[in-house]
C-alpha positions in Angstrom: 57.5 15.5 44.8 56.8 15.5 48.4 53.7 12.9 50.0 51.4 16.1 50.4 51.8 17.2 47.2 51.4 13.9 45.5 48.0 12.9 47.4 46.8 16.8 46.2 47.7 15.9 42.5 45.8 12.6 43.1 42.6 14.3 44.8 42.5 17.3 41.6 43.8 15.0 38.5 40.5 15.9 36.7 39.1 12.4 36.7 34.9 11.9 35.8 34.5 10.1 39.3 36.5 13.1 41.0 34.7 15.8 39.6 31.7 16.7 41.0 34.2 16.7 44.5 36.7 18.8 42.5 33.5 21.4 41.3 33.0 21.5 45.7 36.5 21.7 46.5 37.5 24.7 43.8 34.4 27.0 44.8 34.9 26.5 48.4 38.7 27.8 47.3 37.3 30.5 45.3 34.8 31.8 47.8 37.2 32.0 50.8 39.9 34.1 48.6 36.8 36.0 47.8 35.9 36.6 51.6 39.1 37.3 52.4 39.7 40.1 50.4 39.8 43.6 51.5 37.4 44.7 49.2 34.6 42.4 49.7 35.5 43.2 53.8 34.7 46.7 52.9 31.5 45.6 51.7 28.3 45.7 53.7 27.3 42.7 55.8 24.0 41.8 53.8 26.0 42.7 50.6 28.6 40.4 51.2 26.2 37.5 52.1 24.4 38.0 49.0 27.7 38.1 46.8 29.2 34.9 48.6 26.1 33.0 47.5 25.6 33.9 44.1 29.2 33.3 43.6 28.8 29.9 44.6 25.5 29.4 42.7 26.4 30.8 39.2 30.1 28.5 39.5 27.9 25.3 39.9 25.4 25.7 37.8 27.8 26.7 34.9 29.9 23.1 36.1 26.4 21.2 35.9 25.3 22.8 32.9 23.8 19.8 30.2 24.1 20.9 26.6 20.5 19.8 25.2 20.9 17.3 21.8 19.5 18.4 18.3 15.7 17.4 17.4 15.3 14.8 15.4 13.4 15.9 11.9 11.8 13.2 10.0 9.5 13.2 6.9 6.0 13.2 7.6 3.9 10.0 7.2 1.9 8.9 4.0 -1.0 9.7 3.8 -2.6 5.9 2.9 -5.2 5.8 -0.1 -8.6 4.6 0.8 -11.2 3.3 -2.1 -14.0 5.4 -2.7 -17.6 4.8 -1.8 -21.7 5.3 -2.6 -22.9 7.8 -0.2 -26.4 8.4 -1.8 -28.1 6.8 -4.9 -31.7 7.8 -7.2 -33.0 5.7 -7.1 -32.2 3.3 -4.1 -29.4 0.8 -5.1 -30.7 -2.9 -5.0 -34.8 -2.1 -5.9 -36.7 -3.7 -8.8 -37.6 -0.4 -10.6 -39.4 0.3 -14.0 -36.3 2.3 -15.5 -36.2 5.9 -15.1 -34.9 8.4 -17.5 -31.9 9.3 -15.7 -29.7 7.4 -12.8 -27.8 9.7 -10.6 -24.9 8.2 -7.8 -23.2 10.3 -5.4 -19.8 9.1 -5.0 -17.3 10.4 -2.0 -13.4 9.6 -1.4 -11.8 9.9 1.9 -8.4 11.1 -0.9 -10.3 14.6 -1.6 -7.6 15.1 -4.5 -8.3 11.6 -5.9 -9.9 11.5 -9.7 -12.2 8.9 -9.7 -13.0 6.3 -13.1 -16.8 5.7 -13.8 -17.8 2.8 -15.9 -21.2 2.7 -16.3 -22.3 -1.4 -17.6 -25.3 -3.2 -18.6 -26.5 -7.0 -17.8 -23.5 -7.7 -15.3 -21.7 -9.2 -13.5 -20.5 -11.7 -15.3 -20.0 -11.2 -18.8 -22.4 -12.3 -20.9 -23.2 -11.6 -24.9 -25.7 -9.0 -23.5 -23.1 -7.1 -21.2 -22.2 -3.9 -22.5 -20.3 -1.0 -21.4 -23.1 1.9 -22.4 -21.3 5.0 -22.2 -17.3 6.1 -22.1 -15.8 5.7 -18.8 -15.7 9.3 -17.4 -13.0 10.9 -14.9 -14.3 12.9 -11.9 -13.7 14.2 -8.4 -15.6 12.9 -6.1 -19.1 14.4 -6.1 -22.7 13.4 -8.4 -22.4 11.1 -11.3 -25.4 10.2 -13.9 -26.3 8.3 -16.3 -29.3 8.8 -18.9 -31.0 11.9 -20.3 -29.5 14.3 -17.9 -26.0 12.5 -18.1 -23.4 13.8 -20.2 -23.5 13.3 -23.7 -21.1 11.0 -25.7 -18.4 12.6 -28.5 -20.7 12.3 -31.0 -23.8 14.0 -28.9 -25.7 11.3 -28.4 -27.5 10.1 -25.1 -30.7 9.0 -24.4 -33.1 7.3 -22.0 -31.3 5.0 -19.4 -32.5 1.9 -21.6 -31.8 3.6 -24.8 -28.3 1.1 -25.3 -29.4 -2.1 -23.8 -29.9 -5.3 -25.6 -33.3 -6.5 -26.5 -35.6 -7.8 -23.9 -37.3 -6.3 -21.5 -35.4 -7.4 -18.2 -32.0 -6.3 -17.4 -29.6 -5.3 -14.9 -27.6 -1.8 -14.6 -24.3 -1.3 -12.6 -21.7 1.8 -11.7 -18.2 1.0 -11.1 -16.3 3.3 -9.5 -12.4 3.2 -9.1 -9.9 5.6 -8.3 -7.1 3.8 -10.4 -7.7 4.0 -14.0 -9.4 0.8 -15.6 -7.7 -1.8 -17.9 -9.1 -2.3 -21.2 -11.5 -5.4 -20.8 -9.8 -7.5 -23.3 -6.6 -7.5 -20.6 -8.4 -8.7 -17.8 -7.3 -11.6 -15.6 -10.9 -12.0 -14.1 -13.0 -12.6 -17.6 -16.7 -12.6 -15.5 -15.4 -9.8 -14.3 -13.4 -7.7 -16.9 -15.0 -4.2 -16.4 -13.7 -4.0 -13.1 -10.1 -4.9 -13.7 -7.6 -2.4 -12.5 -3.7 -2.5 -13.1 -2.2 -5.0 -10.6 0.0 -2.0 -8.8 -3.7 -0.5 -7.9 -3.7 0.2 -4.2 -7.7 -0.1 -3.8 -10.1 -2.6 -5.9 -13.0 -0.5 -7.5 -16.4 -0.7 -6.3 -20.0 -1.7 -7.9 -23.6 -0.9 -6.9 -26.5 -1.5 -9.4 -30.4 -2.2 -10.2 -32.6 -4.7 -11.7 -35.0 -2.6 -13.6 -37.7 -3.5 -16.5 -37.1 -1.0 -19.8 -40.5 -0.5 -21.5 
């Protein structure tokens, strides 16, 4: 192989750091065989101007072309569970009220699709002889809960005035628990002043509690 021919295979070996040269080099080639060809001659001057350049621009674009990578798909995040909370009570959580007939709590969830437990609990917290749970716990969505005349009646029909289940005495103290996990039995919980709230431990949210001090007649 003679000198000249060795330094050509040197400057075209198709190396990365010779190739953007290489790219020059082989449309310069390409255009100059293309002017010199007795067609394009034939051609018009403004036509062969025209052809020259987008012959060079389509060859360096295709060498330059970058091939774009794939997206990325990934699951969409969880959605986290938030507790519920008292947006509106009758009558006003925390007063000192003669006891009314009926006691109504609206309840909301930032969870829309969560079911929410209702306990409803005399004379607590904590647990005294006097502390009772006075109805079944109830499951609802989040909306209006009550308890009294107008709430929902037990299995076996009965329900009365709010005081209707209450020890004896004349002074007592009336709380809702909301939670939207289901509550343990009362008998299983860890906390014993506080057993009516007791969730299971895997609960993601503790329940929450809002009551009155009222006077039955």
């Amino acid at each position: 192989m003679t000198a000249a021919n060795l330094d050509r295979t040197k400057r075209y070996d198709g190396s990365a750091e010779n190739h953007g040269s290489d790219v020059t080099r082989m449309s310069g080639f390409l255009g100059k065989r293309l002017k010199n060809s007795r067609d394009f001659r034939r051609l018009p001057r403004m036509a062969q101007i025209l052809l020259h350049w987008t012959f060079w621009a389509i060859f360096t674009l295709a060498s330059s072309c970058v091939v774009p990578l794939a997206p990325e798909f990934q699951d969409p995040p969880k959605v986290p569970n938030y507790p519920p909370y008292f947006v509106d009570s009758f009558p006003f959580f925390g007063v000192q009220i003669t006891a009314p007939e009926t006691f109504e709590v609206t309840v909301a969830d930032p969870n829309p699709q969560d079911t929410l437990y209702v306990r409803w609990v005399s004379d607590y917290p904590g647990f005294t002889q006097a502390s009772v749970l006075l109805r079944t716990e109830e499951s609802i969505r989040p909306g209006v809960v009550k308890y009294g005349t107008a709430g929902p009646p037990e299995p076996d029909g009965s329900e009365g005035p709010a005081c209707a289940k209450f020890s004896s005495g004349t002074e007592h103290r009336l709380v809702v628990i909301v939670s939207d996990s289901e509550f343990l039995p009362p008998e299983l919980a860890d906390n014993r002043d506080y057993r009516f709230n007791a969730v299971p431990p895997t609960s993601r949210t503790r329940p929450i509690m809002a009551g009155w001090n009222i006077t039955c007649p």
